[in-house]
C-alpha positions as CSV (number, residue, x, y, z in Angstrom):
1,X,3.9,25.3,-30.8
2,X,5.0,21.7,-30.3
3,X,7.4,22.8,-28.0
4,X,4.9,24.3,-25.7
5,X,2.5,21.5,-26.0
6,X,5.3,19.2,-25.2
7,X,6.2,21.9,-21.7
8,X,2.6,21.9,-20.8
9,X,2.3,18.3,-20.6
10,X,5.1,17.6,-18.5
11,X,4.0,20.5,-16.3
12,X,0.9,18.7,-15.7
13,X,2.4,15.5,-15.2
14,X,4.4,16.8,-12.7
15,X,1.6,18.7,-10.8
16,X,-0.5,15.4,-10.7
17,X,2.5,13.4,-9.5
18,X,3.2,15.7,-7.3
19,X,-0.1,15.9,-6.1
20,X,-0.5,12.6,-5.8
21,X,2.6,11.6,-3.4
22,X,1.1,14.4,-1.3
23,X,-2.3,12.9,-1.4
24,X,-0.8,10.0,-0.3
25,X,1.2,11.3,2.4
26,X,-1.4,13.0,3.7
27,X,-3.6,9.8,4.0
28,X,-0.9,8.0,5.6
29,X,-0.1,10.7,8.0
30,X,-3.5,11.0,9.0
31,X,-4.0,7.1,9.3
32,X,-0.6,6.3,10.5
33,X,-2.3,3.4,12.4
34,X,-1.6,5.1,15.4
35,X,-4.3,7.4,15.1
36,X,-6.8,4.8,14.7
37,X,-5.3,1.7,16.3
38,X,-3.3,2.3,19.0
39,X,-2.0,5.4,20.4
40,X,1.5,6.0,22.4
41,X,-1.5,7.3,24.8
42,X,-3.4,4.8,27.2
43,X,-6.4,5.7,24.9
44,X,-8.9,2.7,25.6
45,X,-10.2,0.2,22.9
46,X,-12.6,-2.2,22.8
47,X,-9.7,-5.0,22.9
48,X,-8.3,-3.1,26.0
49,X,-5.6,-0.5,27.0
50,X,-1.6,-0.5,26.7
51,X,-0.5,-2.2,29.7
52,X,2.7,-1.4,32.1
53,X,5.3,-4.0,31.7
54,X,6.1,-4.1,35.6
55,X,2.5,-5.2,36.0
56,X,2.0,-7.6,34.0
57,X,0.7,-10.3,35.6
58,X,2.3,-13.1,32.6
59,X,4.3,-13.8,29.7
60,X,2.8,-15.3,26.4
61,X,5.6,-16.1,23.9
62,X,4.0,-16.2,20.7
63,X,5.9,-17.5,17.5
64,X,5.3,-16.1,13.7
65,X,6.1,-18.2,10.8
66,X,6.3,-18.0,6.8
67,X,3.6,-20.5,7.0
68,X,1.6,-17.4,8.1
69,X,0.4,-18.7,11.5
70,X,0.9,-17.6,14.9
71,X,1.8,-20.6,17.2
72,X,-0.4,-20.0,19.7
73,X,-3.5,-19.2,17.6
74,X,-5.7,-18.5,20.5
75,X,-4.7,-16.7,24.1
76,X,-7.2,-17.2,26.9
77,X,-7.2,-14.3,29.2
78,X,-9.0,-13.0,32.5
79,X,-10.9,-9.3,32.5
80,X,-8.5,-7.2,33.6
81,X,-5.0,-9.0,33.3
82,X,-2.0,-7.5,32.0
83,X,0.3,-9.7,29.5
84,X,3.6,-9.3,28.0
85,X,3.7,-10.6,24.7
86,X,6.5,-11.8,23.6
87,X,6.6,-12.3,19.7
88,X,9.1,-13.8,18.1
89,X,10.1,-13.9,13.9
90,X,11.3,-17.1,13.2
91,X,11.0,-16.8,9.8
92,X,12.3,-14.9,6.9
93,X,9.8,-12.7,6.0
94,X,8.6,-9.5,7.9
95,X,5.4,-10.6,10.4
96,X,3.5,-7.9,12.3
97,X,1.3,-8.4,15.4
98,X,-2.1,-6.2,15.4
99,X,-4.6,-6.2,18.0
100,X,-8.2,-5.2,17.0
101,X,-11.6,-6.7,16.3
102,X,-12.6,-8.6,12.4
103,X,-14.1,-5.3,11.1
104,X,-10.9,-3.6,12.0
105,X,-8.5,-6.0,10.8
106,X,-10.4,-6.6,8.0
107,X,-10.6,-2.6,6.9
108,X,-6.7,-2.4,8.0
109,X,-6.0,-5.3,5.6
110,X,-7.8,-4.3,2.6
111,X,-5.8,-0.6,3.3
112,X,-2.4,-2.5,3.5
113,X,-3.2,-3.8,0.1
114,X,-4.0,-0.4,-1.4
115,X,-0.8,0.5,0.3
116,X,1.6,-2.0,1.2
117,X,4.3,0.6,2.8
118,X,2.0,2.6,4.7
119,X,3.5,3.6,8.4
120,X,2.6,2.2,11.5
121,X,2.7,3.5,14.9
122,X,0.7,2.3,17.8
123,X,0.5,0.5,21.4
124,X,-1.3,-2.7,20.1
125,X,0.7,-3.4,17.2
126,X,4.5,-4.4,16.3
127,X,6.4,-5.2,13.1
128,X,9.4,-7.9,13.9
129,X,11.9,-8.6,11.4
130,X,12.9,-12.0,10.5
131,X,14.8,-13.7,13.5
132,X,13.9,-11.0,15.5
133,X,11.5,-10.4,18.9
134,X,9.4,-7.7,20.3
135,X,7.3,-6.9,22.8
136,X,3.3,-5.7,23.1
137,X,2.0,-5.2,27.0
138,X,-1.8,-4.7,27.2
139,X,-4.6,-5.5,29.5
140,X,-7.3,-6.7,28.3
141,X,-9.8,-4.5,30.5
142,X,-13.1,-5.8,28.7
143,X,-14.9,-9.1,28.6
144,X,-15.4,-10.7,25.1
145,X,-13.5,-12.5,21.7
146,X,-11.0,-10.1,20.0
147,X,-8.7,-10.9,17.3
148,X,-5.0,-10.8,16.2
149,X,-3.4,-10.9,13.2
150,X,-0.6,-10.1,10.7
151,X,-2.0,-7.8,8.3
152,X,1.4,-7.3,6.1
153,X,-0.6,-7.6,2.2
154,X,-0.8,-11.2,1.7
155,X,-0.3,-12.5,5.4
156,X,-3.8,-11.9,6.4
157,X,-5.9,-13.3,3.8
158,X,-3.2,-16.6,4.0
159,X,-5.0,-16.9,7.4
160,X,-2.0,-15.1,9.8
161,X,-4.9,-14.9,12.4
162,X,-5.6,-15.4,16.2
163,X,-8.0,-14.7,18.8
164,X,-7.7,-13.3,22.3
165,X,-10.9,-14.8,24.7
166,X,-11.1,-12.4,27.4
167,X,-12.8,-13.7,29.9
168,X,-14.8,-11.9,33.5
């Protein structure tokens, strides 16, 4: 009788465990980041579209620290332009680079604190390991303030944050 209760108890903690990862998985596949912020497709946002490299119409080099800022802080853009960004780690932590609005960053960070490793995938976002660079290309189709930030679990709330003026 022990025994059994013993078997049944494991069984059930493996069905929950297993039920969990899948859980998980299954909330990370369908909010891989791509699906909601940033597509491989030209799908528009409120911050813009993914932009063509060849026409871009500027470069913006933008530098990531482990003091958690971005250096510059604040890009100044006309409606309609196309930039290469050009984001370099010089630090020794991972930084990311997320377009989006405060209510989006501020949903995407409270997620990447609930779960830290979660996948992302997307046209207005980049992870760049320390010492590294990467690119973003977007154009910034629509007139207004948009944001920026690196929304790795602690980075954000440190105040690894920008903003994009996008004016007509």
């Amino acid at each position: 009788m022990q025994m059994t209760t013993l078997l049944s108890a494991l069984a059930l903690t493996i069905t929950i465990a297993l039920s969990a990862n899948a859980a998980e998985h299954d909330h990370a596949a369908g909010h891989a980041h791509g699906a909601e912020h940033g597509s491989t497709s030209a799908e528009q946002k409120p911050w813009g579209t993914p932009g063509d490299p060849a026409k871009a119409t500027r470069t913006v080099h933008i530098h990531m620290n482990d003091q958690m800022r971005f250096v510059p802080d604040r890009l100044d853009v006309k409606e309609g332009e196309t930039v290469r960004l050009v984001l370099h780690n010089d630090g020794q932590l991972l930084h990311e680079f997320v377009l989006g609005d405060k209510a989006q960053l501020d949903e995407h960070a409270a997620m990447m604190l609930r779960q830290p490793n979660m996948a992302h995938t997307g046209m207005d976002m980049l992870h760049v390991q320390p010492g590294e660079e990467g690119e973003v290309t977007w154009t910034f189709d629509r007139a207004g303030t948009f944001d920026f930030a690196c929304l790795i679990a602690g980075h954000y709330q440190a105040g690894m944050v920008g903003k994009v003026a996008v004016m007509q």
